[in-house]
Backbone as CSV, one residue per row, in Angstrom:
resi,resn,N_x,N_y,N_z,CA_x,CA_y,CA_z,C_x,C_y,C_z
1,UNK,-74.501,-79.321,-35.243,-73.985,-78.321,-34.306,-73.867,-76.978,-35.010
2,UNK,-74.202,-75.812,-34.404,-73.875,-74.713,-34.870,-72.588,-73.993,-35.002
3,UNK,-72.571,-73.676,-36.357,-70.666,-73.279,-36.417,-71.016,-71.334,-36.785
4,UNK,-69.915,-70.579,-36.553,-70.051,-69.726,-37.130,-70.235,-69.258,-38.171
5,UNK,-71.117,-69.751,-39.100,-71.514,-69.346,-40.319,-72.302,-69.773,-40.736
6,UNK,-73.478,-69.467,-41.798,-74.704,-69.716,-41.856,-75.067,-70.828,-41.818
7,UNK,-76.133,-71.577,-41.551,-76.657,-72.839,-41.712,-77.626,-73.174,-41.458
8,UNK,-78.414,-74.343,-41.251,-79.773,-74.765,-41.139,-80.619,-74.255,-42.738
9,UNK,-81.533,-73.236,-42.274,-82.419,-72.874,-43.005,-81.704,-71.858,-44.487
10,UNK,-81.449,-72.559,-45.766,-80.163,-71.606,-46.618,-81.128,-71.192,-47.756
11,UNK,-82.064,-69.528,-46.762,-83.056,-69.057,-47.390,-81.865,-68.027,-48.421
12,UNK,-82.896,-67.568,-49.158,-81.597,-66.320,-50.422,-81.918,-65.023,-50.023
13,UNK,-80.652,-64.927,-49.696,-80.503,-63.521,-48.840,-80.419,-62.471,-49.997
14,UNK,-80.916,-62.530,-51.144,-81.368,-61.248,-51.856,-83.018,-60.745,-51.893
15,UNK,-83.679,-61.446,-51.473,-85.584,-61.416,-50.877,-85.281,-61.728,-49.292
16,UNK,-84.671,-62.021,-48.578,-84.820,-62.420,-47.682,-83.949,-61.565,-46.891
17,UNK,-84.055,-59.991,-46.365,-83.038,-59.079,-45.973,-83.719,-59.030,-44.368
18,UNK,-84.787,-59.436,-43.839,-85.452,-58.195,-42.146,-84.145,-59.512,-41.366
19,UNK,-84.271,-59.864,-40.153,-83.506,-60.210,-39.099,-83.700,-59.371,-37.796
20,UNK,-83.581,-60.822,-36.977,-83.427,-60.303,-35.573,-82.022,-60.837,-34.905
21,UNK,-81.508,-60.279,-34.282,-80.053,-60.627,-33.851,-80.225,-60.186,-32.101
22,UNK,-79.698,-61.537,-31.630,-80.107,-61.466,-29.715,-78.713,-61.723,-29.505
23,UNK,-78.193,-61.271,-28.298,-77.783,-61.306,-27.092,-78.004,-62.608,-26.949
24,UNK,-77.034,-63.376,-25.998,-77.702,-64.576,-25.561,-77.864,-64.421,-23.873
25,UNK,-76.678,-64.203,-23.084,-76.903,-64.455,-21.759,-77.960,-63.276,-21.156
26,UNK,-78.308,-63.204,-20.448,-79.206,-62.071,-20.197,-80.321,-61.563,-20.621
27,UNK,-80.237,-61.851,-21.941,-81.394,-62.113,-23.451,-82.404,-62.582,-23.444
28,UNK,-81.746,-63.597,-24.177,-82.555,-64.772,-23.675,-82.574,-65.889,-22.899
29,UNK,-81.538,-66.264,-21.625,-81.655,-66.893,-20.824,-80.606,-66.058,-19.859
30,UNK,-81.720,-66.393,-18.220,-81.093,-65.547,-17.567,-80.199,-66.310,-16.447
31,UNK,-78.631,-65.719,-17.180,-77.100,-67.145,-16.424,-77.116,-66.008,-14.999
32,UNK,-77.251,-64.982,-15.014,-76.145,-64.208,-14.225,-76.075,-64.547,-12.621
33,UNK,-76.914,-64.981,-11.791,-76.765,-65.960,-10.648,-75.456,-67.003,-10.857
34,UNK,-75.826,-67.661,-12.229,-74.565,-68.926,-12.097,-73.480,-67.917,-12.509
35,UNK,-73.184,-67.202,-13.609,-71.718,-66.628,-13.967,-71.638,-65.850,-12.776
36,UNK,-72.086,-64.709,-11.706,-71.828,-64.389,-10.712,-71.097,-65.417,-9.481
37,UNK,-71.445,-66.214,-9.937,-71.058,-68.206,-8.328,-69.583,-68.184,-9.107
38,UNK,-69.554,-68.028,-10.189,-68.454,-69.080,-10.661,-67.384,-67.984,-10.492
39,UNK,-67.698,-66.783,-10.842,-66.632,-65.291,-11.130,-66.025,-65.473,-9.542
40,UNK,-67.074,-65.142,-9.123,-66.924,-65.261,-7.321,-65.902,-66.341,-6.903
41,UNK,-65.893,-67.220,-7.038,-65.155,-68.487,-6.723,-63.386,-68.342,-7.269
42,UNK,-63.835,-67.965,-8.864,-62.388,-67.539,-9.064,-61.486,-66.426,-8.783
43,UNK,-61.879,-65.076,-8.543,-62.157,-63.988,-7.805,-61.447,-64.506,-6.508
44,UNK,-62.202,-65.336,-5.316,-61.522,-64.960,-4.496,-60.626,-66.003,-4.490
45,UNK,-60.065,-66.800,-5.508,-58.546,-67.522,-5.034,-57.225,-66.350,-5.166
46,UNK,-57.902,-64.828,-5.790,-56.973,-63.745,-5.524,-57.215,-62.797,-4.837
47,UNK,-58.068,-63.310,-3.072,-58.264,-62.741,-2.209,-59.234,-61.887,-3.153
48,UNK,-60.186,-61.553,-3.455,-61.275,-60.480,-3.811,-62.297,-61.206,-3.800
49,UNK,-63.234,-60.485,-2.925,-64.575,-60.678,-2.782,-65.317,-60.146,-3.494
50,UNK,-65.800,-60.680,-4.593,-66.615,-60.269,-5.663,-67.774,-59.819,-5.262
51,UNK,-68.585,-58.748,-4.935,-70.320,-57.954,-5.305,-70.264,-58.342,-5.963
52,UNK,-71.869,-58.239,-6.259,-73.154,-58.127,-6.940,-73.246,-56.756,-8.076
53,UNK,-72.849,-55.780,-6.939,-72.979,-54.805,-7.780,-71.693,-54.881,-8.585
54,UNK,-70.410,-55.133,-8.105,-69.173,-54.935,-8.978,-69.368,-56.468,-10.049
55,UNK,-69.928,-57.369,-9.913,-70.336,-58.315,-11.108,-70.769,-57.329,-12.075
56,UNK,-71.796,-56.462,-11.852,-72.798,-56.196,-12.834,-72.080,-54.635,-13.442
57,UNK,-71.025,-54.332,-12.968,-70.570,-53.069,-13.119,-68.801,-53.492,-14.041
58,UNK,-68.307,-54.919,-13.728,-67.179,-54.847,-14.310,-66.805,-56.516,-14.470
59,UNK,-68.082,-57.410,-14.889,-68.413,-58.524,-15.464,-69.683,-58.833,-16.564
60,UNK,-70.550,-58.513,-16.029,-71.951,-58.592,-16.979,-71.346,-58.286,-18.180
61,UNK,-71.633,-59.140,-19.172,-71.708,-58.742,-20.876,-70.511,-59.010,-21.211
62,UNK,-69.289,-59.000,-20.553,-67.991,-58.937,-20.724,-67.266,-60.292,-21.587
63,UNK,-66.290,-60.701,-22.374,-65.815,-61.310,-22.224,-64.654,-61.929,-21.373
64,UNK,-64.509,-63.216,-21.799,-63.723,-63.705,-20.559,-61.826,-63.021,-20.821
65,UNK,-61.530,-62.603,-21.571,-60.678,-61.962,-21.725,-60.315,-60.253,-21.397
66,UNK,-61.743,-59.750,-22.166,-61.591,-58.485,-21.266,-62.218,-58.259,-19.558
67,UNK,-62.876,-59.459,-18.745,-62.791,-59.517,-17.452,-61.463,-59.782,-16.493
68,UNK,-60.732,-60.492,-17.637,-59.607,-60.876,-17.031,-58.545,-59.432,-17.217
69,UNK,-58.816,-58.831,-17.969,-57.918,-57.525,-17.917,-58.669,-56.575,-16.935
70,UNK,-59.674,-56.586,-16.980,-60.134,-55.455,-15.755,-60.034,-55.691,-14.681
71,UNK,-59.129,-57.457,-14.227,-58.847,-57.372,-12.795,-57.745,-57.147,-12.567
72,UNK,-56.834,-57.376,-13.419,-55.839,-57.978,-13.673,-54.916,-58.703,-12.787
73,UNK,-55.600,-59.946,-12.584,-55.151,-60.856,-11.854,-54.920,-62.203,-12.714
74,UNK,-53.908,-62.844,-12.181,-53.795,-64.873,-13.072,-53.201,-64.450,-14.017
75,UNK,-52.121,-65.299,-13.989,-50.772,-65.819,-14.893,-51.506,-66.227,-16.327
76,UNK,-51.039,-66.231,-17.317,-52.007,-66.852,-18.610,-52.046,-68.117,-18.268
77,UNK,-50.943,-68.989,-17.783,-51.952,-70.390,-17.464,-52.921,-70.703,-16.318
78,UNK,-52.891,-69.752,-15.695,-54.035,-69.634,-14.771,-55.357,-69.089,-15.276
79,UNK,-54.924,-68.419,-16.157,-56.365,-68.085,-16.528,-57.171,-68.895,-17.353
80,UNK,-55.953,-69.940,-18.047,-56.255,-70.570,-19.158,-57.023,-71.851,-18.021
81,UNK,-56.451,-72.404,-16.907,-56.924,-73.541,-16.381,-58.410,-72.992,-15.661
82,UNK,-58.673,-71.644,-14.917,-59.664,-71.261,-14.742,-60.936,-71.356,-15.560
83,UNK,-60.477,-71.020,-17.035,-61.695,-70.676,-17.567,-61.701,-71.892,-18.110
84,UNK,-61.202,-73.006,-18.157,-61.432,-74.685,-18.595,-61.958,-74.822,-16.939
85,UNK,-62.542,-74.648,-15.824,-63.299,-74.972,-15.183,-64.638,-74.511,-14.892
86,UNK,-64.592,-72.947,-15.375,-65.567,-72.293,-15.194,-66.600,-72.543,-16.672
87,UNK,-66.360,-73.042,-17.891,-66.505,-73.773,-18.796,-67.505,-75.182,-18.327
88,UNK,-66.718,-75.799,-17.856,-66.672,-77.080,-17.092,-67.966,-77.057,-16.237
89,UNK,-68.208,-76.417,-15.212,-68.888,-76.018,-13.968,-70.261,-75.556,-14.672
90,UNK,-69.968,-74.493,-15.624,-71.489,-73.583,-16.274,-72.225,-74.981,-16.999
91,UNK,-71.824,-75.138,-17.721,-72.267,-76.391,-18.446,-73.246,-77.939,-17.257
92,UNK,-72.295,-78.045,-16.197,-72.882,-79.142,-15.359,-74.129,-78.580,-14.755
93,UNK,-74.021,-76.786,-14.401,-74.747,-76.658,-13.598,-76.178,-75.683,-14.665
94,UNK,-76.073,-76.213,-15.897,-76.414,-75.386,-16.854,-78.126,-75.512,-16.356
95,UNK,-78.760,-76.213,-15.924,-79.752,-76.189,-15.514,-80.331,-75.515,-14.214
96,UNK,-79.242,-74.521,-13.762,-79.854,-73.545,-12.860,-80.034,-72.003,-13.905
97,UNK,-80.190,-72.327,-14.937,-80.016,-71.060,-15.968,-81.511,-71.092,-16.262
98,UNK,-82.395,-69.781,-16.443,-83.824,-69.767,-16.041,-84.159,-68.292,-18.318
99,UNK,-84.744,-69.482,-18.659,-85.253,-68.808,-20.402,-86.129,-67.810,-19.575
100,UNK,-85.436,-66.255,-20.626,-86.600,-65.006,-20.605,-88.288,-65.657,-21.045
101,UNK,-88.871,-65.672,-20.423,-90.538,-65.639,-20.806,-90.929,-65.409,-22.301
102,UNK,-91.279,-66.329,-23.095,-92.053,-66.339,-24.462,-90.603,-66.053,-25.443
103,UNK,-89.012,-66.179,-24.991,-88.255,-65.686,-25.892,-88.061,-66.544,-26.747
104,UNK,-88.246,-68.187,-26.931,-88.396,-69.426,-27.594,-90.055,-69.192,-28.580
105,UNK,-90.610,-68.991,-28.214,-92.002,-68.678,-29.006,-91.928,-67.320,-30.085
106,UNK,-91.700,-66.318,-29.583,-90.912,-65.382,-30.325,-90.387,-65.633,-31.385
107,UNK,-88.975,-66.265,-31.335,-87.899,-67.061,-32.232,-88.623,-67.630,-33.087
108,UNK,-89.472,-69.035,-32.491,-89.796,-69.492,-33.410,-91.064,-68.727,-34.225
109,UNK,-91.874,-68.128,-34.171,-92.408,-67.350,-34.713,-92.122,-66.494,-36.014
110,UNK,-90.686,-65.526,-35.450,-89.977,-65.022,-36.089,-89.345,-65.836,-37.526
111,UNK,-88.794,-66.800,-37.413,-88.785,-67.673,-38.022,-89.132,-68.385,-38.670
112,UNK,-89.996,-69.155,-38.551,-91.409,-69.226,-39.636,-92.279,-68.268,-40.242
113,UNK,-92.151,-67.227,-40.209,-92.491,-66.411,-40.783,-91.550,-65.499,-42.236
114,UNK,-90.374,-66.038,-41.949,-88.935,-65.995,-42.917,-87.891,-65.142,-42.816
115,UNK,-87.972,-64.663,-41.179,-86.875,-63.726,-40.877,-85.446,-64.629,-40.570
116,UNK,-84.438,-64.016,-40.805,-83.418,-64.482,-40.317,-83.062,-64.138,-38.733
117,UNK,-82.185,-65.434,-38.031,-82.460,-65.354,-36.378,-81.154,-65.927,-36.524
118,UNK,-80.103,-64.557,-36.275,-78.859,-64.474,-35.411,-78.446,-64.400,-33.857
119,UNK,-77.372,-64.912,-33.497,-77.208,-64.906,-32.484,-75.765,-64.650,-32.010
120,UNK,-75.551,-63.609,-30.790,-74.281,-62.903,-31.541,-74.096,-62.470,-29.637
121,UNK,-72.818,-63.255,-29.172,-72.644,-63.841,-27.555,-71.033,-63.530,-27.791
122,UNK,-70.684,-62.832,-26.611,-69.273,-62.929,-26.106,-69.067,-64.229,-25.102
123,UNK,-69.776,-65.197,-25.162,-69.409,-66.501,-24.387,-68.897,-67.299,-25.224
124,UNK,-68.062,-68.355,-25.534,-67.384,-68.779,-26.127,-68.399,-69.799,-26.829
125,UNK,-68.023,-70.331,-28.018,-68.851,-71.459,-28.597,-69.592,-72.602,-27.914
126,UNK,-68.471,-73.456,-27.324,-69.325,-74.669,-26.503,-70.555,-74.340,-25.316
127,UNK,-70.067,-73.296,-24.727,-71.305,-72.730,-23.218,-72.614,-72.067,-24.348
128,UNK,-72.240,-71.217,-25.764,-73.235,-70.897,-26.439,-74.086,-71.940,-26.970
129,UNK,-73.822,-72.842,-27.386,-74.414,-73.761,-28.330,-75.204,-74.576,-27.025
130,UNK,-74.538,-75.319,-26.032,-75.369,-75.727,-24.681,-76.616,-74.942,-24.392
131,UNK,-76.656,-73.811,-24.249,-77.748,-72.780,-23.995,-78.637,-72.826,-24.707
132,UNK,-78.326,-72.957,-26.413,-79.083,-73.104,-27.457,-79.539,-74.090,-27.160
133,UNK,-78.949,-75.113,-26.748,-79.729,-76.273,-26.783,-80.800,-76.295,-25.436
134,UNK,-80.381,-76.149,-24.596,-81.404,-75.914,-23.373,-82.725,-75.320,-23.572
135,UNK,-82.378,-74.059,-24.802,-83.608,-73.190,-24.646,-84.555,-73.416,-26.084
136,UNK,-84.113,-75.059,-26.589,-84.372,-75.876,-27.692,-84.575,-74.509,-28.960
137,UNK,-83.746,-74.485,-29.312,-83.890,-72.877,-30.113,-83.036,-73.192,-31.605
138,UNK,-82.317,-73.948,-31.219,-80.951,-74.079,-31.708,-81.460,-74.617,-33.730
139,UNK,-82.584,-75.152,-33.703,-82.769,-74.885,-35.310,-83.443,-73.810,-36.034
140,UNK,-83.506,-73.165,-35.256,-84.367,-72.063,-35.255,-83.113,-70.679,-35.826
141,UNK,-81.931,-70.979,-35.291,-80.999,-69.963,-35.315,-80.046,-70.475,-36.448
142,UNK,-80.046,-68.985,-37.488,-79.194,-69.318,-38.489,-77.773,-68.877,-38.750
143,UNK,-77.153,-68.480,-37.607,-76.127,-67.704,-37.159,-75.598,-67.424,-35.972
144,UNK,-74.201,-68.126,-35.315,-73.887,-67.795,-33.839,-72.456,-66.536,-34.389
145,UNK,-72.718,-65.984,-33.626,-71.259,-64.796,-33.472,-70.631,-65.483,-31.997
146,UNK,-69.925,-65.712,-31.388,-69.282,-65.870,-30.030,-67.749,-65.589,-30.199
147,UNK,-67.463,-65.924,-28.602,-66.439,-65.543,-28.949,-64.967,-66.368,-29.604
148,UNK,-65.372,-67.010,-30.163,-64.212,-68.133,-30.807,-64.410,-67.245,-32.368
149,UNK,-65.189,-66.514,-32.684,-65.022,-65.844,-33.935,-64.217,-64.712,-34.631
150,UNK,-63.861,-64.373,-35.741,-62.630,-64.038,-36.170,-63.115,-62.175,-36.081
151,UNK,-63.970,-61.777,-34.889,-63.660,-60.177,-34.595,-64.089,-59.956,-33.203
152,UNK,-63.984,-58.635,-33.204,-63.524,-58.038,-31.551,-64.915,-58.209,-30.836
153,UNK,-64.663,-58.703,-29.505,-65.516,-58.721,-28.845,-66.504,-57.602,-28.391
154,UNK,-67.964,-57.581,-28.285,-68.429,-56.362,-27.398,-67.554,-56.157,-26.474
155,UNK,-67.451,-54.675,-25.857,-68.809,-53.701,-26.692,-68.028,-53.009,-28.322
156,UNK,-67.598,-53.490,-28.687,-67.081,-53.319,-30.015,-68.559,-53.517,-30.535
157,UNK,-68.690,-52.321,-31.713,-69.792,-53.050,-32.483,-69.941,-54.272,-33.509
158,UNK,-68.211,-54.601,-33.626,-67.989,-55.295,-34.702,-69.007,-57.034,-34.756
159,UNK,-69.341,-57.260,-33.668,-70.680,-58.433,-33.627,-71.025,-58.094,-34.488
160,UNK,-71.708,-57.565,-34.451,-73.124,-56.802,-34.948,-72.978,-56.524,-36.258
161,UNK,-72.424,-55.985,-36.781,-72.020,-55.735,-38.289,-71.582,-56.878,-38.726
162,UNK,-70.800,-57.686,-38.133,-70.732,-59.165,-38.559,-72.071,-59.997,-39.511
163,UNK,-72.111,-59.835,-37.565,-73.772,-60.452,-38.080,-74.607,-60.225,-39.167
164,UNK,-74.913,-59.059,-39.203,-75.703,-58.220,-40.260,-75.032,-58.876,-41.681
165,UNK,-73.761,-58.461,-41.865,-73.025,-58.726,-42.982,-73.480,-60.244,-43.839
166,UNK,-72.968,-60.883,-42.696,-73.026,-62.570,-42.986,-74.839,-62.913,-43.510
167,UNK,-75.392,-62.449,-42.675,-76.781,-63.008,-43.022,-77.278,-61.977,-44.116
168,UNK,-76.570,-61.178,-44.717,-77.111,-60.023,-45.741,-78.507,-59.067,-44.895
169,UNK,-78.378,-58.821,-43.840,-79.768,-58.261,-43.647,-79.622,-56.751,-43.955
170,UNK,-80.847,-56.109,-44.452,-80.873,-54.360,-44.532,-80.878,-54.226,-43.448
171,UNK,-79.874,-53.138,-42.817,-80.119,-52.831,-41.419,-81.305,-51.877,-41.220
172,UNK,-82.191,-51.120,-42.213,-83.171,-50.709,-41.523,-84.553,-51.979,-40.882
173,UNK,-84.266,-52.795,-41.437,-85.209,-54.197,-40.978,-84.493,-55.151,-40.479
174,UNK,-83.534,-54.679,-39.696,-82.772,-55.232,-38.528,-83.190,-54.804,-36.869
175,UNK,-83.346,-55.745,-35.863,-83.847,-55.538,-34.890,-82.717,-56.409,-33.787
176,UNK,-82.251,-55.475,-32.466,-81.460,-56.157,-31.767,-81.547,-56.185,-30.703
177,UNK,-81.420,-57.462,-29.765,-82.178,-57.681,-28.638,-81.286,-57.691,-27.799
178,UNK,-80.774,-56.657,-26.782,-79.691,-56.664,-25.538,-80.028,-56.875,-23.866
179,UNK,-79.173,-56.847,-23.339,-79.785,-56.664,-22.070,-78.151,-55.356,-20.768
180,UNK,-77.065,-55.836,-20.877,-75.984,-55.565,-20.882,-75.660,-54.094,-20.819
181,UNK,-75.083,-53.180,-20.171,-74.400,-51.852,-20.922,-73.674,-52.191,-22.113
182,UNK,-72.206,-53.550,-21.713,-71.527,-53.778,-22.727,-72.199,-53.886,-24.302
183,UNK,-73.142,-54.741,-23.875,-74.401,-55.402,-25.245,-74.335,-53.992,-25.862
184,UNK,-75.383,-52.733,-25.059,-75.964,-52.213,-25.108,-74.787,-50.941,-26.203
185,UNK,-73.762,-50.824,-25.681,-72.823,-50.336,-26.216,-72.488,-50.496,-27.717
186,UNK,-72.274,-51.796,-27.351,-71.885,-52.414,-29.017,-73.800,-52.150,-29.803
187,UNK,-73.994,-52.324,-29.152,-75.085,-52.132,-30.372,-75.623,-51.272,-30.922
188,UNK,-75.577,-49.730,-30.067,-75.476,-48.197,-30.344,-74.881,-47.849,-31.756
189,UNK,-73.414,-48.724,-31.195,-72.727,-47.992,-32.042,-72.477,-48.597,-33.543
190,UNK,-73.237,-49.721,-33.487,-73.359,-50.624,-34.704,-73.472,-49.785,-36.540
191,UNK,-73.237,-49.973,-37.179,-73.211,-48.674,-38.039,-73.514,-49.610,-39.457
192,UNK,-74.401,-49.469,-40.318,-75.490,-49.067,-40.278,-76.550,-48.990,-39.355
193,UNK,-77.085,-48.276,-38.626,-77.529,-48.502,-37.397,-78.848,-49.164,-37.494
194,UNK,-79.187,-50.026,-36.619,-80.600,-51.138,-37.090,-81.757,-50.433,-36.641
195,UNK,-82.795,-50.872,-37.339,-83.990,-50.050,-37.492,-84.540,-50.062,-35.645
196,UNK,-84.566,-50.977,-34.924,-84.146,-50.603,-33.372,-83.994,-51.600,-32.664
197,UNK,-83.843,-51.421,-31.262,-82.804,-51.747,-29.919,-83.820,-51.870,-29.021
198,UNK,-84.065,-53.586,-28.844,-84.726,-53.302,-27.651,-83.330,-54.036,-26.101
199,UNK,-83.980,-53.477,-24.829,-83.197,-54.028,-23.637,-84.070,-54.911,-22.807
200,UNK,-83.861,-56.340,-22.618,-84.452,-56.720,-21.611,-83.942,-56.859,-20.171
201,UNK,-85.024,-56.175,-19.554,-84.623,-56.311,-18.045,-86.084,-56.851,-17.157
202,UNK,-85.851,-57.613,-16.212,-86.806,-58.104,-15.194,-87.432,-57.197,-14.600
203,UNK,-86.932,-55.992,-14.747,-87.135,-54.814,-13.545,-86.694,-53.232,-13.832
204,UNK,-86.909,-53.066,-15.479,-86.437,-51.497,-16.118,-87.392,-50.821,-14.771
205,UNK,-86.137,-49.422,-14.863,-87.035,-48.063,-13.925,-87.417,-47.166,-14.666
206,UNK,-88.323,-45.916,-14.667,-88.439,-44.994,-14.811,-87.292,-44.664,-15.658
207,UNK,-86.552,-44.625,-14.522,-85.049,-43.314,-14.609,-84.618,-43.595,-16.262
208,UNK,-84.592,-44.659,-16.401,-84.323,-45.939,-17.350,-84.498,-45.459,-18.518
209,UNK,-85.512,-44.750,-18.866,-86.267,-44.801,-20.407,-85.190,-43.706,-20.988
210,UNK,-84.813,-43.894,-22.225,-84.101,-43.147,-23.564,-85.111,-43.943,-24.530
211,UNK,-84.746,-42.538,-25.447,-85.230,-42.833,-27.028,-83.807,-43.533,-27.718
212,UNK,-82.865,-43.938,-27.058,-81.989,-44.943,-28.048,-82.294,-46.433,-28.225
213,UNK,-83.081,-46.922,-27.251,-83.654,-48.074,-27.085,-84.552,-48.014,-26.450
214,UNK,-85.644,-49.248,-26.463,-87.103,-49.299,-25.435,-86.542,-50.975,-24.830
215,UNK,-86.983,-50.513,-23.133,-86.726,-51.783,-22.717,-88.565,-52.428,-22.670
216,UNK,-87.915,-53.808,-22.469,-89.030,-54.413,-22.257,-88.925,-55.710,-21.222
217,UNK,-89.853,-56.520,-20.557,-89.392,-57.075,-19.542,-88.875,-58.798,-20.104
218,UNK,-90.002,-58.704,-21.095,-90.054,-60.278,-21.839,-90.884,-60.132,-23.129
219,UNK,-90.251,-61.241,-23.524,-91.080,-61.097,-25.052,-93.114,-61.448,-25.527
220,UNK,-93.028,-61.259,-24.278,-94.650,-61.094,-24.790,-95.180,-59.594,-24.668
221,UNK,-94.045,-58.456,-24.718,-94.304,-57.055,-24.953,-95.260,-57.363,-25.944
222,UNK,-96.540,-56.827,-25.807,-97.182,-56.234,-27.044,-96.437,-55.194,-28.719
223,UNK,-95.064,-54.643,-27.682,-94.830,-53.694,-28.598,-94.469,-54.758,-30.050
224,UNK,-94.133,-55.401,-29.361,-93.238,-56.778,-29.988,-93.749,-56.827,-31.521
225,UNK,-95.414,-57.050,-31.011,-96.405,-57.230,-32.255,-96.224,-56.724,-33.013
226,UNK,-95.588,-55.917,-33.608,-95.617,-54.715,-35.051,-94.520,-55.600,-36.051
227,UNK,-93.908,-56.566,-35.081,-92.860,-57.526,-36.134,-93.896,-58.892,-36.237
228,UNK,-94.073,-59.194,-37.632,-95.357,-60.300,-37.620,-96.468,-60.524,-36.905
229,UNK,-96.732,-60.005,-35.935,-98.264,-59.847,-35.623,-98.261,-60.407,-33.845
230,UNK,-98.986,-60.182,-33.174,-99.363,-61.003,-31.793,-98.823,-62.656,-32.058
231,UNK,-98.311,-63.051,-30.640,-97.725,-64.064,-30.275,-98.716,-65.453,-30.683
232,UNK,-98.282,-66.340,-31.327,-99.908,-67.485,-31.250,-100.280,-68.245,-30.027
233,UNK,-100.907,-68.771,-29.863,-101.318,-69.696,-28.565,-100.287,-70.493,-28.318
234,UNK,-100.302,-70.251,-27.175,-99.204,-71.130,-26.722,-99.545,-72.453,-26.790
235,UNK,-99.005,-73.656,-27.108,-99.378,-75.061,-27.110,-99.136,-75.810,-25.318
């Protein structure tokens, strides 16, 4: 099982500095249909009818602690029995959760090739490690950040520097994969700042494009290629 701190592959992080560090929900597998069902459900046992758009404006990326302050609704043992169902529920229904395109091929790629592959989630350990396992990734990754770990949640940058820290990577051959404002936040402001930021979205606009990050839709971006080379055949 993956714990917060290094494991699997215990390459020497004095030759071994590039890394890629992902996002998980949104990232690389896309929950937000199911965490939208479940928010919704708990949401309205305090009369509020949860949007779509207010999911994605004051839930997406969030943790379950700072969602619970931006409603501010539920007693602490209410929140505490809530999120032991919504826990509960994500997990049973974990198979309506749909992997970004080529983001498992990627990984492993990345990986065999001798980069280090962090993974750095404001979802709590058990729903992270499930996912990992779904999106069979999980030996592939030599590092979970979530949120059972000992610093501040996005959009804090403190993930991220975590991350970096723990796996020794140079942050100019550091690369970080968001999807989130929150993500997107924390990772701006990440300091040493990583050599770059990509965003995945199903559906970037126009309006969309900055030079602080390049989105892309899925990981068979060509741009991709400049980190170890074009994707191999798929088996």
């Amino acid at each position: 099982m993956i714990r917060n701190y290094l494991l699997n592959r215990m390459f020497s992080t004095t030759s071994l500095t590039c890394g890629f560090l992902f996002d998980l929900d949104g990232t690389l597998v896309r929950t937000d249909p199911l965490h939208y069902s479940l928010w919704k459900t708990i949401l309205s046992s305090y009369d509020i009818n949860l949007t779509e758009k207010e999911y994605h404006e004051r839930i997406a990326g969030r943790s379950d602690d700072g969602i619970w302050t931006e409603w501010g609704v539920g007693t602490e043992e209410e929140q505490i029995k809530w999120i032991l169902w919504k826990e509960t529920e994500f997990i049973r229904r974990i198979h309506e959760s749909v992997p970004v395109p080529y983001g498992k091929e990627r990984i492993r790629q990345w990986s065999e090739s001798g980069a280090w592959i962090g993974v750095i989630t404001n979802s709590n350990q058990k729903t992270a490690c499930a996912l990992l396992d779904r999106l069979g990734i999980t030996d592939y990754v030599s590092l979970l950040v979530s949120s059972d770990s000992n610093c501040k949640p996005k959009p804090s940058p403190e993930p991220y520097e975590w991350g970096m820290n723990m796996l020794g990577l140079d942050p100019k051959k550091t690369v970080i994969f968001e999807d989130s404002d929150v993500g997107i936040q924390s990772a701006l402001q990440t300091t040493p700042h990583p050599y770059a930021i990509f965003r995945l979205s199903p559906n970037p606009q126009p309006s969309d494009s900055t030079d602080r990050y390049t989105w892309i839709q899925e990981y068979s971006d060509p741009r991709l290629d400049v980190f170890f080379g074009p994707l191999p055949p798929i088996q």
